[in-house]
N, C-alpha and C positions, 0 to 999 in steps of 0.2 A: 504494500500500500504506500501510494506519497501521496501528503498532504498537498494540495493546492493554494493555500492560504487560506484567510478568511474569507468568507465571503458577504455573512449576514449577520447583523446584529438586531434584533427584536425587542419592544417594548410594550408590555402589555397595559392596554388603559382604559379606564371604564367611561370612556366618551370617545369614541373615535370619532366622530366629527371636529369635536371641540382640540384632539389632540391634532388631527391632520392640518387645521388653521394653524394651532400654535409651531409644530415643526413647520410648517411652510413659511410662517414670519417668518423663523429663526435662520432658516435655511438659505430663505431667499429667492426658493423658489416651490413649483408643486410638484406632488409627487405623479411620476410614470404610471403607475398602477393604482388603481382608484376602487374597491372595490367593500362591499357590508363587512366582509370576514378580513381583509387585508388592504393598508397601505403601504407602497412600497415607493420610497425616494432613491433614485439611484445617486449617491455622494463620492464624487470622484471615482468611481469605477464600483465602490461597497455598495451592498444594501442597506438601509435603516428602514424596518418595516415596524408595522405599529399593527396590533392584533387588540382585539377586544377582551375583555377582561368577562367571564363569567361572572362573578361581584368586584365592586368596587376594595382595593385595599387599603390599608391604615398605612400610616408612614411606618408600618414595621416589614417591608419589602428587604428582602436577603440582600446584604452589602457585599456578599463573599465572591461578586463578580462584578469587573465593571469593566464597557469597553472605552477604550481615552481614542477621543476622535482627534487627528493631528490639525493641528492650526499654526496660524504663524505668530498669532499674538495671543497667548492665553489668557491675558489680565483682559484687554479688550471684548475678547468671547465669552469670558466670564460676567463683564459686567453688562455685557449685552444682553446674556440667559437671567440674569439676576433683574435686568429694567422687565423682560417678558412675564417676570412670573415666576422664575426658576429659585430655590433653595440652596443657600451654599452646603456642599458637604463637604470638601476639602476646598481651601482656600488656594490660589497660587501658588507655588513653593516650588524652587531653586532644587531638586534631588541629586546634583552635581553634572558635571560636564556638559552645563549649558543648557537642560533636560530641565523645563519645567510645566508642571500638572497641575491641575485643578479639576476639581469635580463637584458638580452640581446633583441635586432630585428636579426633576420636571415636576409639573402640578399633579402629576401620577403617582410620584414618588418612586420611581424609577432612577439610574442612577447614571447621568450623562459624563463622561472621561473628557478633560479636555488636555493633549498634549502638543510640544511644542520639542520636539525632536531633532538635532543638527545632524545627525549623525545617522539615522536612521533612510535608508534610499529606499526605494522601492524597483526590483529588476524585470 
């Protein structure tokens, strides 16, 4: 087996109307695929799809996984997710070698990566 990379990152939210306007703000644009069970925004080549939530969750959504979307200005992206609506859950931080992260909750409480990568190429 070889892995391919990633390909798709998923967010489950108990409004998918309401969540597909706010990733389209944030985004900047809409998504490819439009549909009741799935939307899907194609983001630089990844998926960020948003699926409906059987119940709504509490802000006790599992932390133990988070994907960090690369940006070029983390603080900027952050305070941008923070004017829409978004939750800080890690603030901006320096993790060495130029490398720095931040991570937000969406109004879903979901758990958005934001990183800021020098070193990191894509082949």
């Amino acid at each position: 087996m070889k892995l391919l990379g990633l390909r798709t990152t998923i967010y489950k939210v108990s409004d998918i109307d309401k969540a597909k306007k706010w990733y389209s703000d944030f985004l900047g644009f809409e998504p490819y695929f439009d549909e009741p069970y799935y939307i899907g925004f194609n983001v630089a080549g990844y998926e960020l799809g948003l699926q409906p939530e059987e119940e709504a969750q509490s802000t006790e959504k599992s932390d133990s996984v988070i994907t960090y979307w690369g940006v070029e200005n983390v603080s900027e992206s952050y305070q941008l997710l923070i004017s829409l609506g978004a939750n800080s859950h890690e603030e901006p931080n320096d993790v060495g070698g130029g490398i720095i992260v931040a991570s937000l909750k969406d109004p879903w409480y979901n758990i958005l990566g934001l990183i800021y990568n020098p070193h990191f190429r894509i082949d």
